[in-house]
N, C-alpha and C positions, 0 to 999 in steps of 0.2 A: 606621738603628738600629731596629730591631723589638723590640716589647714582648710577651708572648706572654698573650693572652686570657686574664682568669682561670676556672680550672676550674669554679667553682660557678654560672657566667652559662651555662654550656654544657648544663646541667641544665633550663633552663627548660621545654624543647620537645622530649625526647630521639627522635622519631619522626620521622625524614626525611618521611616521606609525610606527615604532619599539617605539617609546615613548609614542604613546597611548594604543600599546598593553600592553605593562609594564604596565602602571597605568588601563589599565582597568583588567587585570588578579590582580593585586593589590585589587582591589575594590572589585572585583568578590571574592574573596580569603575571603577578610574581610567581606563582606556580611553572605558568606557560612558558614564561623566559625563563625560570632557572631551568626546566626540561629542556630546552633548547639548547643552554649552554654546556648541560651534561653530556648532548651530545655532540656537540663541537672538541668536547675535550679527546672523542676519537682522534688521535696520530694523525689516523688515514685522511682527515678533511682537513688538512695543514694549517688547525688552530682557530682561534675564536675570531670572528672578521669582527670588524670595527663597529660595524652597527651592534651587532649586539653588546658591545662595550659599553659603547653609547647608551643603549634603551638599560642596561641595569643600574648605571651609572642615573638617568631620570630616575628608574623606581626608588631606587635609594633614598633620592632624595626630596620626594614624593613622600615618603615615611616621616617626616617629619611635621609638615600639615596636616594630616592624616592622623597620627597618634597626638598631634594636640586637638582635633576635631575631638577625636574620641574621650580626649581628656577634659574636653570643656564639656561634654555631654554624657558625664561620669559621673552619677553624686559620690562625696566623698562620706562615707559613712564607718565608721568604729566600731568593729566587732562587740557584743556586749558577752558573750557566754567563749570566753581563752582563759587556756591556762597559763598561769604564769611561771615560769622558771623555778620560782623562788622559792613555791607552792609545795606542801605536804602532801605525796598523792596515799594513801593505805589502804590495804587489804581489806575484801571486804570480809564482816565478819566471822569468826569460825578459822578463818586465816592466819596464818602464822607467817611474816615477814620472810622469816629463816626456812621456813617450806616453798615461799617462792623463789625465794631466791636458789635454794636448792636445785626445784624442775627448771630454774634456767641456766643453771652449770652442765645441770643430766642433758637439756636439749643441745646447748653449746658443743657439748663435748663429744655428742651423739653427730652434729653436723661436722664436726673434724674428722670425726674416727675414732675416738680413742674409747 
């Protein structure tokens, strides 16, 4: 079931290019401090200092505005060509059910060993 995005959350950021800059200075942000904090996790520099607690702690939640930006600026659209669960898929013809099935015991049994 798909609910369709309301119209006036779509308004917030109507500029493609200003919404990809956002999310890529976003990424870039989070990139550069989580490499930062990786290396903070060296012993030798005795631990992650406060600021960078701080600035991951913003990005975080940062993430939040950000993925509803991108969410009001999402059409919500329904796949039209899925398969369903439920669905019959068969051989195609010339095929015999019991010979596929077969080459996938022979490969099965071939990726064990046996």
């Amino acid at each position: 079931m798909s609910t369709p995005n309301p119209g006036n959350l779509g308004t917030i950021i109507t500029s493609a290019a200003i919404r990809k800059g956002i999310y890529s200075t976003y990424v870039f942000a989070l990139v550069l401090v989580g490499g930062v904090q990786v290396a903070f996790a060296n012993p030798d520099l005795g631990g992650q200092p406060t600021w960078l607690t701080v600035t991951l702690s913003v990005l975080a939640y940062l993430g939040v505005p950000i993925g509803g930006l991108a969410l009001a600026n999402t059409a919500n659209v329904t796949p039209t060509n899925t398969t369903t669960l439920n669905q019959t898929i068969y051989p195609p013809a010339g095929v015999s059910a019991e010979s596929v099935a077969e080459s996938a015991r022979h490969a099965i049994n071939q990726q064990l060993g046996d």
